[in-house]
N, C-alpha and C positions, 0 to 999 in steps of 0.2 A: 312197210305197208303189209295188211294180213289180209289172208283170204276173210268173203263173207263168212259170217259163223253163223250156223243155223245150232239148235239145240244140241251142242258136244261135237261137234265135229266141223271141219270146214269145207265150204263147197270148192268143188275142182274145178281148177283155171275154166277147165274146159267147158264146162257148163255157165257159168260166168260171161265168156266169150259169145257162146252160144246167146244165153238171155239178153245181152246188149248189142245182139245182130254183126257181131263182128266177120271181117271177108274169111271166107274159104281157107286160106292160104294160113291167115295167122291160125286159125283151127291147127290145122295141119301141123303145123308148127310145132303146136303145144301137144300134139299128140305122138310126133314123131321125137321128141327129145321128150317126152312124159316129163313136161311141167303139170306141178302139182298145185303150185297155191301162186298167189301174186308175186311174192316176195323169190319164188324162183324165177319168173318172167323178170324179174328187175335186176334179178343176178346174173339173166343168162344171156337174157334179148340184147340182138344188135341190129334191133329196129331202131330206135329213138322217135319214128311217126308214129309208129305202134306204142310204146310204152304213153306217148302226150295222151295218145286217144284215149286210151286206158284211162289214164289217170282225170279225162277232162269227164270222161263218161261216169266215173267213182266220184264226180262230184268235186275236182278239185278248184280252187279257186283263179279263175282266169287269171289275175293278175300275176297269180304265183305260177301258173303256167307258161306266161307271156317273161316273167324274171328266166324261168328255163332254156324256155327256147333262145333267149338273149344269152343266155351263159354256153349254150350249146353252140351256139353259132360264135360267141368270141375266142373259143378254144380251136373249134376248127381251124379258124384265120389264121390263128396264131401258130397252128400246125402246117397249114399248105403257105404261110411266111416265111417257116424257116427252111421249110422244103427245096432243096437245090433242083433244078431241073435241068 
């Protein structure tokens, strides 16, 4: 996924973030570990509510969001499964 591109260049996370009213805190975020474009949020975030929101606010297709959060949560399972405690 790419940052918005305006004429030659692309807009920073942070402004991005900002435009789509995003909390305080993911700001923050992006500005204390200097993400620059989307594609470093997606390499670096260990939100996974944060990157949905992202990605549901960029327009992506619920369905294909709703397939995510299903693959997200069947991995988990399968993680705290095999987990001894």
């Amino acid at each position: 996924m790419y940052a918005l591109k305006r004429i030659g260049y692309a807009i920073p996370m942070k402004s991005i973030l900002i435009k789509l009213n995003a909390c305080c805190e993911s700001i923050a975020w992006v500005e204390k570990n200097k993400i620059e474009t989307i594609a470093d949020a997606w390499a670096k975030c260990e939100r996974g509510d944060w990157m949905l929101w992202l990605a549901e606010k960029r327009g992506l297709d619920r369905k294909k969001l709703v397939f995510i959060v299903y693959r997200f949560e069947n991995e988990t399972v399968k993680v705290f499964e095999s987990t001894e405690i």
